[in-house]
C-alpha positions in Angstrom: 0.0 0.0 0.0 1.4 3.5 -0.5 1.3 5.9 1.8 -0.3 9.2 0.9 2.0 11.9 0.5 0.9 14.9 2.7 1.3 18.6 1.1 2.2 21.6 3.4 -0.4 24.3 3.0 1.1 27.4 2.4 -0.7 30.5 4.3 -2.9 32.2 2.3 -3.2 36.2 2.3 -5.7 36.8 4.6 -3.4 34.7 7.2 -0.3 36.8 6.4 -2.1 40.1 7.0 -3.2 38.9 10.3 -0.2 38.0 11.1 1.4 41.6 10.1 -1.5 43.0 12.2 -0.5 41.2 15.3 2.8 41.4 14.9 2.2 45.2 14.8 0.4 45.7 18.0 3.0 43.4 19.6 5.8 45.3 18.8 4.3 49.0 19.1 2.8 47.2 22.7 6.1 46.3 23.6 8.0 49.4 22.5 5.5 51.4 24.8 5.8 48.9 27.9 9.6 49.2 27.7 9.6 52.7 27.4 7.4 53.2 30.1 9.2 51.0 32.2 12.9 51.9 31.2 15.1 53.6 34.4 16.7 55.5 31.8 13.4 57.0 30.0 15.0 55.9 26.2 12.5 55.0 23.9 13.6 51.8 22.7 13.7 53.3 19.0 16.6 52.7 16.4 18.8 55.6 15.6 17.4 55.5 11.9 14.0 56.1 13.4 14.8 58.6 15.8 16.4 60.6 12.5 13.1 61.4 11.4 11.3 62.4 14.6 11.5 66.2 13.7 9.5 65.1 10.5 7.3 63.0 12.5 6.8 66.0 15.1 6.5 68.7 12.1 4.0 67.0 10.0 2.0 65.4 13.3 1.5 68.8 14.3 0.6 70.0 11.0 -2.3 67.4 11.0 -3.7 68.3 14.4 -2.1 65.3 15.9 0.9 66.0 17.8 -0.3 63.9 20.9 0.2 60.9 19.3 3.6 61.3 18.0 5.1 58.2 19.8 2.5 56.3 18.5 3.3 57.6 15.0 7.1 57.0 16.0 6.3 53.7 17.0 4.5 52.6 13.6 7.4 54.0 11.8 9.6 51.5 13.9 7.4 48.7 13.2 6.8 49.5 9.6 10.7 49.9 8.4 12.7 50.3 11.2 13.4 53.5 9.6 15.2 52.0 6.8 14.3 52.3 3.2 12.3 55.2 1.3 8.4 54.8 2.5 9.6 54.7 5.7 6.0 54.5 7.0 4.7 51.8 4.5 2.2 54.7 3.6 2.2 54.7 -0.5 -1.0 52.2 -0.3 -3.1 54.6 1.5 -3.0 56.7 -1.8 -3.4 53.4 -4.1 0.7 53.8 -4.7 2.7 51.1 -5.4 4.6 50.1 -2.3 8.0 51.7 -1.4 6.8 54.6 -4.2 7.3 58.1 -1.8 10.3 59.5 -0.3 10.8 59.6 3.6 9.2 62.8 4.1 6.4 62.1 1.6 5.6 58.7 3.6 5.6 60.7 7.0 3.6 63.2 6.0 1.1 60.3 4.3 1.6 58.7 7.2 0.4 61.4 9.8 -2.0 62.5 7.0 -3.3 58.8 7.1 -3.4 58.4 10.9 -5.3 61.5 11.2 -7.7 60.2 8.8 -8.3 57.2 11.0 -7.9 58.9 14.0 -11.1 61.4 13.4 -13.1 58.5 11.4 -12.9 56.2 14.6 -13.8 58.8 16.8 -16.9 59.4 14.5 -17.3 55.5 15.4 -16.6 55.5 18.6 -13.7 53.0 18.3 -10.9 53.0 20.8 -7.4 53.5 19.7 -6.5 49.8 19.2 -8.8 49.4 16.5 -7.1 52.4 15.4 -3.9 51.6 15.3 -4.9 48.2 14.1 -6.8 50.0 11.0 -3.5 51.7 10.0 -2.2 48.4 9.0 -5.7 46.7 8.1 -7.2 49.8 6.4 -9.9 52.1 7.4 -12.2 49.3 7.0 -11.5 47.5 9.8 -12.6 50.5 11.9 -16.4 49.6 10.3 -16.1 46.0 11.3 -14.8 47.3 14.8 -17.9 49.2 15.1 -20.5 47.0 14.4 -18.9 44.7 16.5 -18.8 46.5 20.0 -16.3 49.5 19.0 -13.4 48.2 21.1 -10.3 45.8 19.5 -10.4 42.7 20.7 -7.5 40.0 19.5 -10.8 37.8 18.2 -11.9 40.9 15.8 -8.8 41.1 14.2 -8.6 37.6 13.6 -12.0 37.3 12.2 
């Protein structure tokens, strides 16, 4: 008799994403509790991040958001480390190709974008997980979030 050979399946798309999505919160979680609970205060972002926090500061003020530049440094971390051109993986949000704007055109996309999502899930009365969830997802998920009790839950982004 011969054994049936077994195939590996390989992840689809929808798995990958929600993988990126975790991986996400768990590192801009992590960068936040190890800031918060450093002795010496640093912020547990590269060098080639930090290099763009005037950007980050400049633009996040421009879009009425300056409160939430560690969050906005912290995606920035999680999305390139600071390395490359779109530095924060922010070309899709104007239906670019990926990697297609400079480092300050993807901050200011970026801050543009997270404003955007900021203000829309306020509309929704989503917290700011499912925000910062949606800036990886898309603004979408910030719909699903709110029919389904406004509030991220690990399930919601799985589903």
């Amino acid at each position: 008799m011969r054994k049936k050979k077994r195939t590996k399946k390989r992840p689809g798309k929808r798995e990958l994403l929600f993988l990126a999505g975790i991986l996400c919160l768990l590192l801009l979680a992590g960068l936040f509790l190890w800031n918060r609970n450093s002795p010496t205060g640093s912020s547990g972002l590269s060098d080639s991040v930090l290099q763009y926090e005037p950007l980050v500061k400049q633009y996040a003020q421009e879009y009425g958001i300056s409160r939430y530049k560690k969050y906005l440094l912290a995606i920035l971390q999680v999305e390139s480390a600071g390395l490359g051109t779109d530095v924060m993986q922010s070309a899709e949000s104007l239906g670019l190709a990926p990697g297609s704007l400079s480092p300050e055109e993807s901050i200011r996309q970026g801050c543009a974008y997270f404003s955007t999502l900021l203000n829309y899930g306020e509309e929704l009365g989503c917290d700011l997980n499912s925000v910062l969830q949606a800036y990886n997802y898309g603004i979408g998920f910030l719909d699903y979030t709110a029919e389904n009790g406004k509030a991220y839950t690990f399930d919601l982004a799985c589903s």
